[in-house]
C-alpha positions as CSV (number, residue, x, y, z in Angstrom):
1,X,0.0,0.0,0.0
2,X,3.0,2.3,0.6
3,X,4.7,1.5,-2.6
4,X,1.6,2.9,-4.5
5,X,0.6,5.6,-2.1
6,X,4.5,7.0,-2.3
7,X,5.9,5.8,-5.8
8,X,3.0,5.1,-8.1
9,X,0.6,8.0,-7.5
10,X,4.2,9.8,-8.9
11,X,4.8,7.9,-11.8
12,X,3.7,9.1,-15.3
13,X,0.6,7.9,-16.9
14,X,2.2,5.1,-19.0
15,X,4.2,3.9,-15.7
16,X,1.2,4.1,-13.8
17,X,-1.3,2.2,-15.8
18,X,1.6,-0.4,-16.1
19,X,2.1,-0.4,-12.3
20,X,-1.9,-0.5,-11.7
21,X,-2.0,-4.0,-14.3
22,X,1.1,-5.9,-13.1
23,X,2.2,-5.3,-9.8
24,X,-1.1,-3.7,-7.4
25,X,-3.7,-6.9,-8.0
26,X,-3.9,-6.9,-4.1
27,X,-5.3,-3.5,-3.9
28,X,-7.7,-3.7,-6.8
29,X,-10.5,-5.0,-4.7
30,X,-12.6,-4.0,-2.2
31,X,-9.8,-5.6,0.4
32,X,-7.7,-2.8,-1.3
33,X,-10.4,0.3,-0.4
34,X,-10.8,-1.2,2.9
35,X,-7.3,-1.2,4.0
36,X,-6.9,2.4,2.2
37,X,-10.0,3.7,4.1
38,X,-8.8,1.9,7.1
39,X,-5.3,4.2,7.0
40,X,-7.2,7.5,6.2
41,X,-8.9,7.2,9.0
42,X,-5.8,6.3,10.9
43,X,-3.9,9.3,9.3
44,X,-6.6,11.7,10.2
45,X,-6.8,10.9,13.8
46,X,-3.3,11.4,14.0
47,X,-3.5,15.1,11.9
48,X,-1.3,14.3,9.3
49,X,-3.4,15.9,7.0
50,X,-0.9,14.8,4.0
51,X,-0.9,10.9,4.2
52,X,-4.7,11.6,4.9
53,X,-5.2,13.0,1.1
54,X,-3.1,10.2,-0.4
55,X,-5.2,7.3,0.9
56,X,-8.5,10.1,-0.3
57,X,-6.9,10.0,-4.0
58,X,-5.8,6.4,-3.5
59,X,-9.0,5.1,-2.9
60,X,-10.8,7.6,-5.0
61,X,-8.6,6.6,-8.1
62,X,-9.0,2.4,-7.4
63,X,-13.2,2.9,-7.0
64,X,-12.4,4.5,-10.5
65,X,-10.9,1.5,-11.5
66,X,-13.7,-0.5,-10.0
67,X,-16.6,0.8,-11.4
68,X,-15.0,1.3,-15.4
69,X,-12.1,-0.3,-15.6
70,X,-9.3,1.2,-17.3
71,X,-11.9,3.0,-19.9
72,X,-11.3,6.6,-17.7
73,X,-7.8,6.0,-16.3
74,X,-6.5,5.2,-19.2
75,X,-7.4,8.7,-20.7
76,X,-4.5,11.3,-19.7
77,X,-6.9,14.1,-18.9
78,X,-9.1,11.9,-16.8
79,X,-6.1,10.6,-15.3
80,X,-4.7,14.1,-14.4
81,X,-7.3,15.2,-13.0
82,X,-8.1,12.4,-10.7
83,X,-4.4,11.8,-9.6
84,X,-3.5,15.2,-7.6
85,X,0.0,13.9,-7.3
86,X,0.8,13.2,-10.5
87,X,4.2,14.5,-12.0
88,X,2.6,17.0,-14.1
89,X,1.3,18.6,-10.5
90,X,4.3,17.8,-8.9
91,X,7.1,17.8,-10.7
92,X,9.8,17.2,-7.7
């Protein structure tokens, strides 16, 4: 969950949709929102308000996932506007 909460939600588009098919299967599922909803919650009661909107577009970007597949994701605009820590937002 780190890996993609850290490294992935940086990764360019092709990189990410790459990372999303081959190495996150665990998270695609609703074991996968639970766990990220699970560490929001855990980030927010300790006020780290940064970790806290990671899980947010974490989750929000994997219930994309869920409910059409790659059909939005796979669309760079949809994509950048989803992922709020993408490289194109933050290039460092």
């Amino acid at each position: 969950m780190k890996y993609y909460l850290f490294k992935v939600l940086h990764f360019n588009h092709d990189d990410f949709l790459t990372a999303f098919k081959v190495d996150l299967a665990p998270l695609l599922g609703e074991t996968g929102l639970w766990a990220l909803k699970n560490y929001e919650i855990r980030q927010s009661d300790k006020g780290n308000d940064e970790k806290k909107k990671r899980a947010r577009v974490g989750y929000d970007l994997i219930q994309e996932y869920l409910e059409h597949g790659f059909d939005n994701l796979s669309k760079l605009v949809k994509f950048n506007l989803k992922n709020k820590y993408n490289p194109k937002k933050l290039p460092d």
